[in-house]
N, C-alpha and C positions, 0 to 999 in steps of 0.2 A: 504494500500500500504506500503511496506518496499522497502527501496532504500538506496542503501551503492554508494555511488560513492568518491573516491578518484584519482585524477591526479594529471600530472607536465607535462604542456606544452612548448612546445616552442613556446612564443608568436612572434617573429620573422620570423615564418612558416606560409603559410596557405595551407599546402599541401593536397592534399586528391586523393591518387590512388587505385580504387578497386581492389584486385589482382584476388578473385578469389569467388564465393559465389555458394552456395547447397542451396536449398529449397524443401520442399515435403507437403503431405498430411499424417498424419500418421492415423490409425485403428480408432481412435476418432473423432467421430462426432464433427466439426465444428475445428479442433485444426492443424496447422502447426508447421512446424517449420522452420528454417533456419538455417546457417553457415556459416562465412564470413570473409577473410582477407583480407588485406588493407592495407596501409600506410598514418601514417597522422603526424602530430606534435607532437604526445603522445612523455616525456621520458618515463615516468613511468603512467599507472592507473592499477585503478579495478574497474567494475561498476558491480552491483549485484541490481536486482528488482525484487520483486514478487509483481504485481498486479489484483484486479476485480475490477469487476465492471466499466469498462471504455472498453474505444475502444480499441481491439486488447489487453485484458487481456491477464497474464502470467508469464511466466516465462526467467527472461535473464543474462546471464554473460558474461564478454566482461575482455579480459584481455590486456594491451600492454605494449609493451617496446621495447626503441631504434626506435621510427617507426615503429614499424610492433602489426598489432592487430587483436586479434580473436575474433568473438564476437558468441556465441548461443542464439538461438531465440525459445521457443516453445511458440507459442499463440495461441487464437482463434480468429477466423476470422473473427466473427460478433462486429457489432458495440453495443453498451449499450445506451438505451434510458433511459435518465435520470428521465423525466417527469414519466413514467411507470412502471420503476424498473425493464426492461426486456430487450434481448437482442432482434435486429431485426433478421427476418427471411431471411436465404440464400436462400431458396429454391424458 
């Protein structure tokens, strides 16, 4: 896993309004994605992940400033069973 996450909140706030979010299936077996903006307490971040091997493995960037934040999502969908080293079956 790599994960970059940098903030500056406003701890005075606990806002949190969705404004508006996209999701789909794309061409790949088991993989989505999503896209979402919102308003929360952020002044300033950047969150960046690339994960496997875990639930809902992927890829994410999330930007915000001033309140307002964008985040992109592409993952997959199945859960990772740890015991076994594999992912469960959707189907």
């Amino acid at each position: 896993m790599i994960q970059l996450h940098l903030s500056l909140r406003n701890p005075f706030s606990h806002k949190f309004n969705p404004i508006r979010s996209w999701h789909g299936n794309t061409i790949f077996e088991n993989k989505c994605w999503e896209f979402a903006i919102y308003q929360d307490n952020i002044v300033i971040s950047l969150d960046v992940s690339i994960t496997q091997q875990q639930d809902h493995a992927g890829f994410r960037i999330g930007i915000g400033v001033l309140g307002y934040c964008v985040e992109f999502d592409w993952y997959d969908n199945r859960h990772w069973i740890h015991n076994t080293g594999t992912w469960t079956d959707t189907k």
